[in-house]
VORO-554133 format. One record per atom (N, C-alpha, C, O): residue in one letter; x, y, z. Coordinates in steps of 0.02 Angstrom, whole numbers, plus 50000, padded with zeros to 5 digits. Example, Ala and Ser with C-alpha at 12.3 -4.5 7.8 and 13.67 -1.06 7.14 Angstrom:
A506604971650390
A506154977550390
A506604983550390
A507124983450423
S506424988850354
S506844994750357
S506455000250394
S506705005750402
! end
This chain:
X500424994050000
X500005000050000
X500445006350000
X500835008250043
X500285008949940
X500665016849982
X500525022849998
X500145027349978
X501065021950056
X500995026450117
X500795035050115
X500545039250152
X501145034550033
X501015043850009
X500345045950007
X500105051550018
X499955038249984
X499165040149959
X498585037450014
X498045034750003
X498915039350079
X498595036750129
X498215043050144
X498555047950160
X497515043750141
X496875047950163
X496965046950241
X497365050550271
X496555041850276
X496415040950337
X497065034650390
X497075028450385
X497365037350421
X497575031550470
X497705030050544
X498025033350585
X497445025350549
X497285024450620
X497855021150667
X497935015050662
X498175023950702
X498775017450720
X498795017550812
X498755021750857
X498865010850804
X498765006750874
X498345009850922
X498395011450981
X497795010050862
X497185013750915
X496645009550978
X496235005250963
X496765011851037
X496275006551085
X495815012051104
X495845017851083
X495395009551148
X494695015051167
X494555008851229
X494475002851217
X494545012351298
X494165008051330
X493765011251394
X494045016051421
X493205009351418
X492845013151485
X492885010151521
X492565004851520
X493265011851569
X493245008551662
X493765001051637
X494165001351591
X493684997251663
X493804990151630
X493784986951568
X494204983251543
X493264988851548
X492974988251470
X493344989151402
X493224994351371
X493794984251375
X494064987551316
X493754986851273
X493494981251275
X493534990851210
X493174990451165
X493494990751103
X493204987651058
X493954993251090
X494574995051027
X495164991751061
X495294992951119
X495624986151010
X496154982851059
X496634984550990
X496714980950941
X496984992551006
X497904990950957
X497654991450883
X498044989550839
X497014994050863
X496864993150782
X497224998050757
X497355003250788
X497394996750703
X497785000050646
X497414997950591
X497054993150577
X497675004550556
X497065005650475
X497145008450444
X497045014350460
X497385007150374
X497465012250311
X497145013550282
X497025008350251
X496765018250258
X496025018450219
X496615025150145
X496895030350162
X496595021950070
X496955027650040
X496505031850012
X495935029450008
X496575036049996
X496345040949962
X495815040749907
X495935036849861
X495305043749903
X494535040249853
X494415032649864
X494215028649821
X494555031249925
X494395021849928
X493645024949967
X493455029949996
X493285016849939
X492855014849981
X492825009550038
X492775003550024
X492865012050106
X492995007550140
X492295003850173
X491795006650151
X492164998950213
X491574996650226
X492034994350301
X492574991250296
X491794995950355
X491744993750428
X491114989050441
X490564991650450
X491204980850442
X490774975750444
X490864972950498
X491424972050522
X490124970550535
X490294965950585
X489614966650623
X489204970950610
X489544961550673
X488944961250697
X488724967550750
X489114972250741
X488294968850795
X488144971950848
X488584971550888
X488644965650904
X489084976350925
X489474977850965
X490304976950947
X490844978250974
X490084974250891
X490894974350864
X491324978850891
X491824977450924
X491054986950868
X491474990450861
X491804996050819
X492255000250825
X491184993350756
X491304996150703
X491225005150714
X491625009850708
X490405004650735
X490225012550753
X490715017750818
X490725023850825
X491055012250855
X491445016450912
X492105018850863
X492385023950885
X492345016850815
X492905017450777
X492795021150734
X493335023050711
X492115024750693
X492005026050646
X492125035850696
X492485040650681
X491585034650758
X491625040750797
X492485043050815
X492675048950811
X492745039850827
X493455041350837
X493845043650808
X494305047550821
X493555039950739
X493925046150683
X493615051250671
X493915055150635
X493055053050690
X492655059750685
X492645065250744
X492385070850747
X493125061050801
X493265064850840
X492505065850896
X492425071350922
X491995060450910
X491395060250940
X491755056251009
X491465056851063
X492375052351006
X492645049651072
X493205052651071
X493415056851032
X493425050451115
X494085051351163
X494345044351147
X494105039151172
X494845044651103
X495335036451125
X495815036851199
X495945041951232
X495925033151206
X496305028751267
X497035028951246
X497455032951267
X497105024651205
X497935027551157
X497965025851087
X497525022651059
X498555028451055
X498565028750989
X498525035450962
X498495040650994
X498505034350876
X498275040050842
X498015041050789
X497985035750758
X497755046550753
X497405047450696
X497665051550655
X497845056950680
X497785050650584
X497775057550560
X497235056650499
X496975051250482
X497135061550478
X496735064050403
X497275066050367
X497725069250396
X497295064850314
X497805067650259
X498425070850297
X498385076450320
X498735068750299
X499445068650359
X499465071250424
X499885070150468
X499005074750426
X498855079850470
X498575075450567
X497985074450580
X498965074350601
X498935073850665
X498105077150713
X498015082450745
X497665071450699
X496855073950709
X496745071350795
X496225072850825
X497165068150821
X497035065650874
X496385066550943
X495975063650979
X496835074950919
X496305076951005
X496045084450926
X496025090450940
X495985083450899
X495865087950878
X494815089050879
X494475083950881
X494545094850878
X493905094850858
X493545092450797
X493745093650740
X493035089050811
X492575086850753
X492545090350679
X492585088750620
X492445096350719
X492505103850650
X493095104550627
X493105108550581
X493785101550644
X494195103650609
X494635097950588
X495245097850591
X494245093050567
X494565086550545
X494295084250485
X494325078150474
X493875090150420
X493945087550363
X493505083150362
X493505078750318
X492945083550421
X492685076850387
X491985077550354
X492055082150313
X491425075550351
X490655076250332
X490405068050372
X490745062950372
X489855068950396
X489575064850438
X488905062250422
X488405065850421
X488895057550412
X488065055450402
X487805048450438
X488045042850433
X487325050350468
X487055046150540
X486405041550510
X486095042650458
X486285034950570
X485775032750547
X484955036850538
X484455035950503
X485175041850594
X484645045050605
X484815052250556
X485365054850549
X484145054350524
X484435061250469
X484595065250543
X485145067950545
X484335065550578
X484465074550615
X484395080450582
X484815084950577
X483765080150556
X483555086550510
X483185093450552
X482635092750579
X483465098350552
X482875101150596
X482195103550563
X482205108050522
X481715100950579
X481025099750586
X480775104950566
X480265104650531
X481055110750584
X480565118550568
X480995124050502
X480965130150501
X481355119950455
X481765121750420
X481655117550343
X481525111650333
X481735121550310
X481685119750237
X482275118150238
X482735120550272
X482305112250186
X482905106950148
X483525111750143
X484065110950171
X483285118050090
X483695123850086
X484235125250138
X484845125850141
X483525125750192
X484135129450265
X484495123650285
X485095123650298
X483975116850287
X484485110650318
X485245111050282
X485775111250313
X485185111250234
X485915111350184
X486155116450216
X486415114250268
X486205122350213
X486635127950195
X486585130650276
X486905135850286
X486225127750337
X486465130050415
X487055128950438
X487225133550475
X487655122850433
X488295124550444
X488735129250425
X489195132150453
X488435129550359
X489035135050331
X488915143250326
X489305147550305
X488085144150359
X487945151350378
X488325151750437
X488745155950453
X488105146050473
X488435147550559
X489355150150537
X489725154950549
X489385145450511
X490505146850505
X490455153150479
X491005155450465
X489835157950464
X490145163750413
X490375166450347
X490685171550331
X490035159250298
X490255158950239
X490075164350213
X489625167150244
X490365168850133
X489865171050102
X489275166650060
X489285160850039
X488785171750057
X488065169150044
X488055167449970
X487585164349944
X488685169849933
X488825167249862
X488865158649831
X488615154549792
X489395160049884
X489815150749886
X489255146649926
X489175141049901
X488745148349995
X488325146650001
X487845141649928
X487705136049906
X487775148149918
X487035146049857
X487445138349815
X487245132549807
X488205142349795
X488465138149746
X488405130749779
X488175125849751
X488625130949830
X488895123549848
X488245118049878
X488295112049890
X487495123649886
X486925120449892
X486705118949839
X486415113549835
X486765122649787
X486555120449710
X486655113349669
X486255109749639
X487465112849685
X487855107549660
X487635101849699
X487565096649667
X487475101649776
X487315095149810
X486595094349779
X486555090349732
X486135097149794
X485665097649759
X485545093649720
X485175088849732
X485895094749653
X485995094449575
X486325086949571
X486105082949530
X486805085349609
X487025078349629
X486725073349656
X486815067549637
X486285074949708
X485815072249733
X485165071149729
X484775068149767
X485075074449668
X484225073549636
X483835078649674
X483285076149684
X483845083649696
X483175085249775
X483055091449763
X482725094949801
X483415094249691
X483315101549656
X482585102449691
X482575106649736
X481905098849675
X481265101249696
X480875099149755
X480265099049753
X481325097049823
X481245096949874
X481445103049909
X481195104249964
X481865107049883
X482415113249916
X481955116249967
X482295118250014
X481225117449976
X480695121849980
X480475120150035
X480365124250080
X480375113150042
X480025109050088
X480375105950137
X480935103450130
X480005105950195
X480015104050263
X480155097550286
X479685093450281
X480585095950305
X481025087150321
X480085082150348
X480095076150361
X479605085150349
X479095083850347
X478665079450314
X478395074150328
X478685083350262
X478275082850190
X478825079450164
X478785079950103
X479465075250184
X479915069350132
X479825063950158
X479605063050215
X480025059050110
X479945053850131
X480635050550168
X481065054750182
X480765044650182
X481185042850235
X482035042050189
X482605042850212
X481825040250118
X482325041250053
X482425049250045
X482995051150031
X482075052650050
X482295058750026
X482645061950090
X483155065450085
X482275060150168
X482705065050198
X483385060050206
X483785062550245
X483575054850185
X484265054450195
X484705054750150
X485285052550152
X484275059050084
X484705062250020
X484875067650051
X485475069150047
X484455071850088
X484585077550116
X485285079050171
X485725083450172
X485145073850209
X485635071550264
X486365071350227
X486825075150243
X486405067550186
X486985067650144
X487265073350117
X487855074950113
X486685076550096
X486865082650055
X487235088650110
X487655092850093
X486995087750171
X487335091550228
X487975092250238
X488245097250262
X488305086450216
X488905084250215
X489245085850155
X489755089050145
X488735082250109
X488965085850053
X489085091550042
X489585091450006
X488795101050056
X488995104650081
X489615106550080
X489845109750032
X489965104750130
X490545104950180
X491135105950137
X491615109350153
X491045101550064
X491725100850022
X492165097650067
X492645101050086
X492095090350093
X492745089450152
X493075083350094
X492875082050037
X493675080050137
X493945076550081
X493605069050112
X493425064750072
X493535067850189
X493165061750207
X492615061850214
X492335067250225
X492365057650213
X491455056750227
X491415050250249
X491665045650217
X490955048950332
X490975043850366
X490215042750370
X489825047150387
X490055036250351
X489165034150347
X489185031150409
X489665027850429
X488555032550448
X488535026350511
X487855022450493
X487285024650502
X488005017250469
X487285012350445
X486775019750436
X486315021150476
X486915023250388
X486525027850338
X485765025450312
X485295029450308
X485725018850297
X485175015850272
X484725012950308
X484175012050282
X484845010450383
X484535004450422
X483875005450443
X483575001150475
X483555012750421
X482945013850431
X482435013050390
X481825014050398
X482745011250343
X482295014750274
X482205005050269
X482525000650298
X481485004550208
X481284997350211
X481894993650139
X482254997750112
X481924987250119
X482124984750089
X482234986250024
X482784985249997
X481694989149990
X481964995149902
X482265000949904
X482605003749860
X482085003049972
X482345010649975
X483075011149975
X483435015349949
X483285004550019
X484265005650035
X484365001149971
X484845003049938
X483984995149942
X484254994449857
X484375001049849
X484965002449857
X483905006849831
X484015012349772
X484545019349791
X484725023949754
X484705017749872
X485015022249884
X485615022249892
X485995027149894
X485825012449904
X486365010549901
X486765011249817
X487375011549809
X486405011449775
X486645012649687
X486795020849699
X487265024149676
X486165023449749
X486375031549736
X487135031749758
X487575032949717
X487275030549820
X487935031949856
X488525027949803
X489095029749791
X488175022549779
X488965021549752
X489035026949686
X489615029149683
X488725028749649
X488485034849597
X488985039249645
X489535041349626
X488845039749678
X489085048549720
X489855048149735
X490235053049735
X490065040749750
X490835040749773
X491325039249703
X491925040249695
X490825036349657
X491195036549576
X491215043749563
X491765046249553
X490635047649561
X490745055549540
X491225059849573
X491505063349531
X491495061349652
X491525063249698
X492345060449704
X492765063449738
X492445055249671
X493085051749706
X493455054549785
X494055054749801
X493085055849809
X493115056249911
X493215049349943
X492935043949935
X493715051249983
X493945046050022
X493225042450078
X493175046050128
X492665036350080
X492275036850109
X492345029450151
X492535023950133
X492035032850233
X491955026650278
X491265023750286
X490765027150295
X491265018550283
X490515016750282
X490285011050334
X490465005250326
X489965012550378
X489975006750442
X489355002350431
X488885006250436
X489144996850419
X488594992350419
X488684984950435
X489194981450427
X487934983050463
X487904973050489
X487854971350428
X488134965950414
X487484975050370
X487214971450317
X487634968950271
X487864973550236
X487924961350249
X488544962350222
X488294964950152
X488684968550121
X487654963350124
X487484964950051
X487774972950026
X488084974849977
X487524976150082
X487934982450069
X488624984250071
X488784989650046
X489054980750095
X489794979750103
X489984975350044
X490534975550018
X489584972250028
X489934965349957
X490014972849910
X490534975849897
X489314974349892
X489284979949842
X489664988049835
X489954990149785
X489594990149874
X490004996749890
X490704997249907
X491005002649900
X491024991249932
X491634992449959
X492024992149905
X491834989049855
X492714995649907
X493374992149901
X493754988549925
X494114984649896
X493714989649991
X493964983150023
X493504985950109
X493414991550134
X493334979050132
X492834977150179
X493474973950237
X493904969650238
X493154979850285
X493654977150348
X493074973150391
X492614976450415
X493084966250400
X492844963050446
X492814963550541
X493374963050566
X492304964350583
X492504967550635
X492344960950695
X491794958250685
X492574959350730
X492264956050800
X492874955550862
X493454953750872
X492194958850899
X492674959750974
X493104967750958
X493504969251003
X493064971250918
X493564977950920
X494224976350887
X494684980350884
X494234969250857
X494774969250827
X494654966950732
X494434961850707
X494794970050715
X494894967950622
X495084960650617
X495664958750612
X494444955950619
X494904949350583
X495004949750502
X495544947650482
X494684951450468
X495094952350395
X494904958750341
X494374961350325
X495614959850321
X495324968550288
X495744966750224
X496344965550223
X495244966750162
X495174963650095
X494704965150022
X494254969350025
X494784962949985
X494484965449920
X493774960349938
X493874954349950
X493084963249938
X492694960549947
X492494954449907
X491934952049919
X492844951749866
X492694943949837
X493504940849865
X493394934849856
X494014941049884
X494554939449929
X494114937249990
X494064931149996
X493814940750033
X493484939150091
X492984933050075
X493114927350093
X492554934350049
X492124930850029
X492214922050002
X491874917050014
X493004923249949
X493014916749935
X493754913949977
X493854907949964
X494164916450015
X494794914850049
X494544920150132
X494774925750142
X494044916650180
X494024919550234
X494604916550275
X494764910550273
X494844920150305
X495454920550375
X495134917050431
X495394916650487
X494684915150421
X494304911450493
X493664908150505
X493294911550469
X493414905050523
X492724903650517
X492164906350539
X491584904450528
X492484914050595
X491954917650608
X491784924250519
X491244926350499
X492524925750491
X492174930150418
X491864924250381
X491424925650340
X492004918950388
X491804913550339
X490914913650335
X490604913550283
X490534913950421
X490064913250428
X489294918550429
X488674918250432
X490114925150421
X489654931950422
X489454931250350
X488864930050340
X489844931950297
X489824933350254
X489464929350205
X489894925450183
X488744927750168
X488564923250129
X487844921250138
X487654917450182
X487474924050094
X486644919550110
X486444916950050
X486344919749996
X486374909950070
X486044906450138
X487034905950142
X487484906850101
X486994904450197
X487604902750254
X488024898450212
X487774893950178
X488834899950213
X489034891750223
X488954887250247
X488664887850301
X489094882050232
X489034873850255
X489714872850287
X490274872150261
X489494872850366
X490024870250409
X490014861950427
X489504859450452
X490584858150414
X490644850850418
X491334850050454
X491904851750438
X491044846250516
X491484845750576
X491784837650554
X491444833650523
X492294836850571
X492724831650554
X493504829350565
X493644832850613
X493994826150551
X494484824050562
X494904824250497
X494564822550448
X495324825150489
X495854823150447
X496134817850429
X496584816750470
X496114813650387
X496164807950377
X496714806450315
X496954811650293
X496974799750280
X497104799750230
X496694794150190
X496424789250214
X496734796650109
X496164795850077
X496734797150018
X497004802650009
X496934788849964
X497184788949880
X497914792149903
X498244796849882
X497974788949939
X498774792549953
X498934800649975
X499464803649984
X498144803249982
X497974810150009
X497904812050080
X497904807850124
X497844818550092
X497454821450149
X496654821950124
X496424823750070
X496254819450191
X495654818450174
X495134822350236
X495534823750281
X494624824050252
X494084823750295
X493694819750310
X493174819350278
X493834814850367
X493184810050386
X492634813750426
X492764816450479
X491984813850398
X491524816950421
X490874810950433
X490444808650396
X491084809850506
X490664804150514
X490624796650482
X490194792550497
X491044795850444
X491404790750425
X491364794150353
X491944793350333
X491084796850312
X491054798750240
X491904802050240
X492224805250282
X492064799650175
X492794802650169
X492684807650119
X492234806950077
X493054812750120
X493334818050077
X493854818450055
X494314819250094
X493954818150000
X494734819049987
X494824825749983
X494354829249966
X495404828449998
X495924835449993
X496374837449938
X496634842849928
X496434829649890
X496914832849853
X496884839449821
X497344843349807
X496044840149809
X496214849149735
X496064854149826
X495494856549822
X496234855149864
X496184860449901
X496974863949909
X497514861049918
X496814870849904
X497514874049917
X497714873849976
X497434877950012
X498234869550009
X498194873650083
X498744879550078
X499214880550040
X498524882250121
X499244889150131
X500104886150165
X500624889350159
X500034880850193
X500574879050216
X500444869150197
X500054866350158
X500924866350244
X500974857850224
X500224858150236
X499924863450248
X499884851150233
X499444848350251
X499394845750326
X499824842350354
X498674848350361
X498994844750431
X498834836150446
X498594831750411
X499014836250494
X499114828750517
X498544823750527
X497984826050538
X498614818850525
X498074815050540
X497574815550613
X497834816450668
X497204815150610
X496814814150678
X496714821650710
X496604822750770
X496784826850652
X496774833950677
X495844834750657
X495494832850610
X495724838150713
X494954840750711
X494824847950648
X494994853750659
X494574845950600
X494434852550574
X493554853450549
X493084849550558
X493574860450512
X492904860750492
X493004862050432
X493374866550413
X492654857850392
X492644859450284
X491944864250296
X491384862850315
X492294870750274
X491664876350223
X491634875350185
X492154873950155
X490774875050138
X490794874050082
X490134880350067
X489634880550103
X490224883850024
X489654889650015
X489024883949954
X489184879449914
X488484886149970
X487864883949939
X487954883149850
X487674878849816
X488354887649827
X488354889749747
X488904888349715
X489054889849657
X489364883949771
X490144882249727
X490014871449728
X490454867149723
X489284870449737
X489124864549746
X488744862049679
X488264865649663
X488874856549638
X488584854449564
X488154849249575
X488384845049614
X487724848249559
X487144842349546
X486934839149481
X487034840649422
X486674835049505
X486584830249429
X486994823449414
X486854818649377
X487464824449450
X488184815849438
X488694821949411
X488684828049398
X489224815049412
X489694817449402
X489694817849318
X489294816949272
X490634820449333
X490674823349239
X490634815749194
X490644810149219
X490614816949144
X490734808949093
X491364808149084
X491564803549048
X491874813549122
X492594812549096
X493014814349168
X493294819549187
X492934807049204
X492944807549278
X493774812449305
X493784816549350
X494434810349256
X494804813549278
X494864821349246
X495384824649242
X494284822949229
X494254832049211
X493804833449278
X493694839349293
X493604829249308
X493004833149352
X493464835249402
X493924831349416
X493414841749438
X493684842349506
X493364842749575
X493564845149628
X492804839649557
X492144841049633
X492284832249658
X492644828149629
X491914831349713
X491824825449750
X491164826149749
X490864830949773
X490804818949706
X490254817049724
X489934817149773
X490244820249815
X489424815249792
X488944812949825
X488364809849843
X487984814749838
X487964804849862
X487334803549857
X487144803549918
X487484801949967
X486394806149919
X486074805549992
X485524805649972
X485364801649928
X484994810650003
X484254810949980
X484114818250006
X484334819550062
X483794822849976
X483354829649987
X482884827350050
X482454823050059
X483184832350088
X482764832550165
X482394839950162
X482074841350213
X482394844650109
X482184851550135
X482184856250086
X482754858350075
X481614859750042
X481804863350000
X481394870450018
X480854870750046
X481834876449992
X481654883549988
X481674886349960
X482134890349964
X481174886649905
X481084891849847
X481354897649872
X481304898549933
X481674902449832
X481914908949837
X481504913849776
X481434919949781
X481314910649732
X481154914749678
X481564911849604
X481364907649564
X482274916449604
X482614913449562
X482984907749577
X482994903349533
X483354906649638
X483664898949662
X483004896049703
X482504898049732
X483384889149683
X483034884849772
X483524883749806
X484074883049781
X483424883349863
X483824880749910
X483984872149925
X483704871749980
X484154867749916
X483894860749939
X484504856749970
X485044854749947
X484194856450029
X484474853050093
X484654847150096
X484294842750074
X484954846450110
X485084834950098
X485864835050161
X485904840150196
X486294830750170
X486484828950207
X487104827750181
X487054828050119
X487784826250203
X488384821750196
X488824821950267
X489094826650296
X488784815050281
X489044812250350
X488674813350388
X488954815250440
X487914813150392
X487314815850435
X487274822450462
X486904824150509
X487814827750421
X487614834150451
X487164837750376
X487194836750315
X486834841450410
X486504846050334
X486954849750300
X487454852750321
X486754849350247
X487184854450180
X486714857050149
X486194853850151
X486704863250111
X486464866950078
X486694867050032
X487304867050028
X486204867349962
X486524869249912
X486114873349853
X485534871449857
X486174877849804
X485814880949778
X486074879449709
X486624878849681
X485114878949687
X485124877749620
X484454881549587
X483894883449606
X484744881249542
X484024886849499
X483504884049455
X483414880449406
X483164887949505
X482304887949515
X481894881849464
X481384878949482
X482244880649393
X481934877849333
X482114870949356
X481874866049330
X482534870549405
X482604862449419
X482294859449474
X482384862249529
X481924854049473
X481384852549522
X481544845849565
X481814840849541
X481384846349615
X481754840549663
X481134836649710
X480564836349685
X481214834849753
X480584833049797
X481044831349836
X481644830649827
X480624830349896
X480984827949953
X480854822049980
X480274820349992
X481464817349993
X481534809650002
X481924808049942
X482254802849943
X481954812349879
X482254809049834
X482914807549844
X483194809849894
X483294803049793
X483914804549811
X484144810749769
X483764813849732
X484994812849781
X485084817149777
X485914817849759
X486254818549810
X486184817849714
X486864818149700
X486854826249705
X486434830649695
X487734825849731
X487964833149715
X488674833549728
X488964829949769
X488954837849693
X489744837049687
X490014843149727
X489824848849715
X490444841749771
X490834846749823
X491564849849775
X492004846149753
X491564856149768
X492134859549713
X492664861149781
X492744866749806
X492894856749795
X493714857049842
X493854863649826
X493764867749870
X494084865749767
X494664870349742
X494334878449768
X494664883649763
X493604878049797
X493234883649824
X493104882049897
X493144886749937
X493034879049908
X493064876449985
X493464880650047
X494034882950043
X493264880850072
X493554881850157
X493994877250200
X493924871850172
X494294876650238
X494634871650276
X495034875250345
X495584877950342
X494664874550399
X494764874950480
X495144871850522
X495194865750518
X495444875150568
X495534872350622
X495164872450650
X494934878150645
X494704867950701
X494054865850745
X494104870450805
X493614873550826
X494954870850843
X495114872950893
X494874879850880
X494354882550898
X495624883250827
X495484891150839
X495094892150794
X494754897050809
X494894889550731
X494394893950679
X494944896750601
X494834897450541
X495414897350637
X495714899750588
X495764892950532
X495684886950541
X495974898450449
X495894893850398
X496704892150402
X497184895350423
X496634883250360
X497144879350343
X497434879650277
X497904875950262
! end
């Protein structure tokens, strides 16, 4: 990464109350026009880290800067940034107009550059014919075009989202999530974006820092995460319907490393590991995601195929619309696998399906981490 084109960085930053540590030693490079995504469940951590760089906490130790510049203890107002909350915080008795353009009367701007720089958010943001009207009379999409546009305003070089969308129902953050990425292609601004939802992190990010416990388990190009997770807790955030976790042993299998899963063997040969292969009689868990799984039998040209068969029988199916979902088993634990919609199954039938090693997951049982 380089260091010249570093926007935001965070180094060996902790945050903790009374006993309580909540930030443990994170460090973070976010460069310049990136899109970053802060992911992770409830209490992670994400939102206490996002405030820290906005200067809303007090860290414990460490430091920050914005564009080289030493932001530490510095004020909210003078750290370059633009802010946008789950909640708009619009005031209520004020036209869109004033919502926009009240920070920068308060600082004293002239009323020239005013108009200009409400015009352009405006004009960027679609809301030219809301300008008039009362955070009232919008709807829950428009006032958090507005909200944005506040920021927008500001001309700053960062802009930090805190789950921006989590209010609004299921089409609205589809259409607003296309707006925002629209705005950071036009805008090329360095932007932080904090959310549980990974759909919004697959899509918007450049690279997606994974969060649990206050510490970053993996910070990556959002299909890196997705198909090479660092652990079995990003393994399990990330993916719907879920990966397929299969608890098991290490075995050998054709002169291979294998998975005994309840006596069913797996072979290992097409899996990459990152280092040797481990040992026999080691406890691990095979991930396998729903959509890297083939059905139907195997290939007619057995040494081109690279999946591992299977037969069992359909215990469970869930239309989605365009996929189904259909449930069946190997080594008596459930597996999932998705197939589309035009193919029809029943349940009790049997059920072949081929496991693609070369996409797969592979655990240590103990710590989680991948093999």
């Amino acid at each position: 990464m380089n260091k010249h084109n570093v926007s935001v960085s965070v180094q060996d930053l902790s945050l903790s109350f009374g006993t309580l540590t909540i930030l443990k030693q994170l460090n973070l490079d976010i460069q310049e026009g990136e899109f970053l995504v802060l992911l992770g469940p409830s209490g992670c951590g994400k939102s206490t880290l996002l405030n820290c760089i906005a200067g809303l906490l007090d860290i414990t130790e460490g430091r920050i800067f914005i564009k080289g510049k030493n932001v530490t203890w510095a004020e909210p107002k003078d750290r370059g940034i633009g802010m946008v909350f789950q909640s708009y915080a619009l005031y209520p008795q004020m036209t869109v107009e004033r919502n926009l353009s009240f920070g920068l009367r308060v600082s004293g701007m002239d009323k020239a550059e005013i108009d200009k720089r409400v015009a352009r958010a405006a004009d960027i943001l679609q809301i030219q014919p809301l300008l008039h009207r009362k955070p009232g009379q919008l709807s829950g999409g428009q006032r958090q075009r507005v909200a944005i546009g506040r920021a927008l305003v500001r001309n700053v070089d960062v802009f930090l989202f805190d789950e921006p969308l989590s209010n609004l129902d299921a089409q609205l953050r589809a259409e607003l999530r296309v707006e925002i990425k629209k705005l950071h292609h036009s805008l090329g601004n360095t932007m932080i974006y904090v959310t549980h939802d990974q759909i919004e992190a697959m899509t918007l990010a450049d690279r997606i820092a994974v969060m649990k416990g206050g510490v970053i388990q993996q910070l990556d190009a959002p299909h890196e995460i997705y198909n090479r997770p660092v652990n079995r807790f990003v393994a399990g955030f990330l993916g719907s319907p879920a990966m397929t976790f299969l608890d098991g042993t290490i075995t050998a299998a054709n002169g291979g490393p294998a998975v005994n899963i309840n006596g069913t063997v797996v072979p290992l040969g097409r899996y990459g590991f990152a280092g040797a292969a481990p040992e026999a009689g080691r406890p691990v868990t095979l991930g396998v995601r729903p959509e890297h799984i083939a059905v139907g039998g195997a290939s007619p040209e057995p040494e081109a195929d690279r999946r591992h068969w299977v037969t069992d029988k359909v215990t469970l199916l869930e239309p989605t619309g365009a996929d189904t979902i259909v449930w069946s088993e190997l080594g008596g634990l459930p597996i999932t696998v998705r197939v589309d919609a035009e193919k029809h199954f029943h349940v009790g039938e049997p059920f072949a399906y081929g496991l693609d090693l070369t996409r797969a997951s592979l655990f240590d049982k103990a710590s989680g981490d991948r093999l």
